[in-house]
C-alpha positions in Angstrom: 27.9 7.0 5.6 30.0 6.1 2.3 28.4 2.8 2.0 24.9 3.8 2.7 22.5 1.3 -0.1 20.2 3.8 -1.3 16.5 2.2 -2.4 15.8 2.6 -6.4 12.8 0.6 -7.4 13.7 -2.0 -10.6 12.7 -1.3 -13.7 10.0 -4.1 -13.0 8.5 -2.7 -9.8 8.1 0.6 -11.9 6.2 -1.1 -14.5 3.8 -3.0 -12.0 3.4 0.3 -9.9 2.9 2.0 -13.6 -0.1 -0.5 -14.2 -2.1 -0.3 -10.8 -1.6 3.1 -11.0 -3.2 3.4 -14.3 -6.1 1.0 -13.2 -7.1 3.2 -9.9 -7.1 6.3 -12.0 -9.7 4.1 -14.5 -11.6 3.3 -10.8 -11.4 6.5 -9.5 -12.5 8.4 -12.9 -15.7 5.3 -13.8 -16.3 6.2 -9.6 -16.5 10.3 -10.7 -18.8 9.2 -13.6 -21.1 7.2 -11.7 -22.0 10.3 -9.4 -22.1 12.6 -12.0 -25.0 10.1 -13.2 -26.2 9.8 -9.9 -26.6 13.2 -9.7 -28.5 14.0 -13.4 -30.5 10.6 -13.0 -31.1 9.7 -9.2 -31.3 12.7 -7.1 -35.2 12.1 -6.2 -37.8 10.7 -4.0 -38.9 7.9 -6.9 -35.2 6.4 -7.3 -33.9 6.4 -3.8 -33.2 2.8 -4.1 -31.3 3.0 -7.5 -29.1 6.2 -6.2 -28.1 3.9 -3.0 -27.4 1.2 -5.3 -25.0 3.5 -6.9 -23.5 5.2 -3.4 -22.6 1.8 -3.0 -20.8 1.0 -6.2 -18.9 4.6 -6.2 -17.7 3.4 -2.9 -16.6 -0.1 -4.1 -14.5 1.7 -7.0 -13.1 4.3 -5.1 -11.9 1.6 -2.5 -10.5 -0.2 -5.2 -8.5 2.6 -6.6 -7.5 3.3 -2.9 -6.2 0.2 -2.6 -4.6 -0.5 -6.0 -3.0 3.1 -5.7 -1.2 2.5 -2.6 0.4 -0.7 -3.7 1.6 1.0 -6.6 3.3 3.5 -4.0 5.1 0.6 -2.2 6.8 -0.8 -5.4 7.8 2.5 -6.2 7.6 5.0 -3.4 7.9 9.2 -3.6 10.3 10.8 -2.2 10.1 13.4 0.6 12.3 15.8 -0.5 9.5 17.1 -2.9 7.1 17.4 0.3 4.3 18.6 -2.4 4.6 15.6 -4.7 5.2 13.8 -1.7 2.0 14.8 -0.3 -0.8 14.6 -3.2 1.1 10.8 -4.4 0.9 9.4 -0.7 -2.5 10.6 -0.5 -4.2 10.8 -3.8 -6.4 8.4 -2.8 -8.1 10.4 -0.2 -8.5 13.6 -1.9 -10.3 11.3 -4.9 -12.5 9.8 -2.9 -13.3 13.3 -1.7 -14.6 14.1 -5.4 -16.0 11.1 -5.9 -18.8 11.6 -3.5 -18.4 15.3 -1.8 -21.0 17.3 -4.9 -23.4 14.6 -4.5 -23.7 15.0 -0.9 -23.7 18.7 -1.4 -26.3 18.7 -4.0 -28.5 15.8 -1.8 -28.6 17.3 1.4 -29.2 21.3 -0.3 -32.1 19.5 -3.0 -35.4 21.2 -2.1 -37.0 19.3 -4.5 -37.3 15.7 -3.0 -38.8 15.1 0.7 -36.8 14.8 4.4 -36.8 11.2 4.0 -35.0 10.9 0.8 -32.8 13.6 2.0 -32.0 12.2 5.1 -31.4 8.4 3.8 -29.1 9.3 1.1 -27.7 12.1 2.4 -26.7 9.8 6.0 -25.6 6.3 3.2 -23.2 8.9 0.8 -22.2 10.9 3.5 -20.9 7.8 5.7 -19.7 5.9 2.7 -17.4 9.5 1.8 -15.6 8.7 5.3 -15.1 5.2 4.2 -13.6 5.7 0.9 -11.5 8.8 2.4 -10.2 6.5 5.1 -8.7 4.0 2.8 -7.7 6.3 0.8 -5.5 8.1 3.5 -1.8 6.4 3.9 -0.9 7.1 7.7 2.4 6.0 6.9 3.4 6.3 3.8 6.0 4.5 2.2 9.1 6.7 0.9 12.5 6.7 -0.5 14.3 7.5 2.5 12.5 5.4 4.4 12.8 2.8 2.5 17.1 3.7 2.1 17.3 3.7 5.8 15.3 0.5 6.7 17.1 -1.3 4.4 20.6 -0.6 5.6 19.1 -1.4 8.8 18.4 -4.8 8.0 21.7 -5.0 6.0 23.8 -4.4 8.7 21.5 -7.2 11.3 22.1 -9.5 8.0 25.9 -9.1 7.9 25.4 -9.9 11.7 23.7 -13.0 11.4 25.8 -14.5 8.3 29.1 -14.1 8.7 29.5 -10.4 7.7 27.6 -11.5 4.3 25.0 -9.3 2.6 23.3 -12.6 0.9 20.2 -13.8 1.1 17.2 -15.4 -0.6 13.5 -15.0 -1.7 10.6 -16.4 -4.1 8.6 -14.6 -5.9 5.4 -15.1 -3.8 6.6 -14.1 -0.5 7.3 -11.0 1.5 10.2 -12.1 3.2 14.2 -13.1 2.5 15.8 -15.8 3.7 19.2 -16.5 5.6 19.4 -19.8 4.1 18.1 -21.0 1.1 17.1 -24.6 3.0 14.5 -22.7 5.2 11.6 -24.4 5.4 9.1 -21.9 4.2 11.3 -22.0 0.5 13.1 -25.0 0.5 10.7 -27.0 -1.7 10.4 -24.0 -4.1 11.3 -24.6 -7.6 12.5 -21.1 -8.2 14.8 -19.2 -5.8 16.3 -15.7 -6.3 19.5 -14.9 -4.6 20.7 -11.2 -3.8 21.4 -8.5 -1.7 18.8 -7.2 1.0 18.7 -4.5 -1.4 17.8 -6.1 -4.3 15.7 -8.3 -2.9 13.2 -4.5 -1.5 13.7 -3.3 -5.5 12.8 -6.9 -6.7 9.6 -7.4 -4.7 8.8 -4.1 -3.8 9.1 -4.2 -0.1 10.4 -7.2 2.4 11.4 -8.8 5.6 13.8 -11.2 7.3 12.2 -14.1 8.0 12.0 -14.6 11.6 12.3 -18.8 11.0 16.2 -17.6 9.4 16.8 -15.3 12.3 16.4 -17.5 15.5 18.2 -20.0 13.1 21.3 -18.1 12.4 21.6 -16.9 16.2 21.3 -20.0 17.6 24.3 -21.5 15.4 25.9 -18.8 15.4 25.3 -17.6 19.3 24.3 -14.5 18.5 22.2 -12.7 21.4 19.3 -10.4 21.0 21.2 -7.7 22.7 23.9 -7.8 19.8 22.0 -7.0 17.3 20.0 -3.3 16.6 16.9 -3.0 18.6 15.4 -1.3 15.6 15.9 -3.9 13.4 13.1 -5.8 15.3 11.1 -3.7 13.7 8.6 -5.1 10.7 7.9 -2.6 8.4 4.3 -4.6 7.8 2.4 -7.5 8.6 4.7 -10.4 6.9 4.0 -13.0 4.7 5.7 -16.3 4.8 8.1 -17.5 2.0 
């Protein structure tokens, strides 16, 4: 349609997603390090202890870069029509968890020279903790341009609906959710209040929400029934956060 918002992430949500991108890739690669010490140093039956101890902090860095990476993908998403780039940036965090632990488990589980025990221990602990990092790692809905385009001119449109045809509405800077009205009592008492389009307000903060407070507010002054507006604009795109 000719007046279809399309998402671009603000110059600011580029530089956050620029920074926690920088600071998984400095998890992932101290992660990568720490096996490849592992794997010279700890690989035998006299330091089992000290290369579970360091299973466990490759995992706790990898989880971290998981984590950090993905956030950086919600402030400023891929988009699908590169389904490649689209791929390895949604799920980077996966396939570097993957060499974070995969040559150690290889090289633990195929050492001849340290016993069945030692083998067995470490080989179950990195093995299990591979799955774990892979599994936060993996995005099994991964945020997107388009997506992001379409949800948003979703909620425009059940906006204009519940405020008199008026794309307006408010947000702080701690929340995950805009407001109808800028007296709602999760923001009222906030110092600081930006005012925008539902547009702006995903570029600003990365990703939001109508507050559900604002929504049975507007359609009960405004007797607007469920069945008017779209039933996909019930629809969170994840778990909210007041104000």
């Amino acid at each position: 349609m000719s007046d279809e918002k399309v998402f671009v992430a603000s110059d600011e949500a580029k530089g956050k997603a620029k920074q926690l991108r920088l600071f998984a890739f400095i998890g992932w690669i101290v992660a990568i390090g720490g096996q490849i010490y592992a794997i010279l140093n700890l690989i035998n039956d006299e330091t089992l202890t000290w290369l579970i101890v360091a299973i466990v902090v490759i995992l706790a860095l990898a989880i971290t870069g998981n984590l950090l990476w993905k956030k950086a993908n919600r402030l400023d998403p891929a988009s699908e029509k590169d389904k490649f780039k689209f791929f390895v940036q949604s799920q980077l965090g996966a396939i570097m968890s993957i060499l974070a632990f995969l040559p150690m488990v290889i090289l633990i589980l195929t050492n001849k020279e340290i016993s069945g025990k030692t083998k067995g221990v470490a080989g179950a602990i990195a093995v299990i903790a591979m799955l774990v990092a892979g599994a936060t790692g993996i995005d099994f809905n991964p945020p997107s341009v388009e997506k992001y385009t379409e949800e948003i001119n979703k909620q425009t449109s059940e906006v204009k609906q519940l405020n008199f045809d008026q794309d307006n509405v408010f947000w702080t800077k701690a929340g995950n959710k805009y407001h109808v009205f800028d007296d709602c009592q999760h923001i009222k008492d906030r110092d600081v209040k930006h005012n925008g389009t539902v547009k702006e307000s995903w570029e600003q903060k990365g990703i939001s929400e109508l507050c559900k407070t604002c929504k049975k507010r507007a359609m009960r002054e405004r007797d607007i029934s469920e069945e008017v507006l779209e039933p996909d604009n019930q629809e969170a795109v994840e778990e909210p956060i007041d104000g």
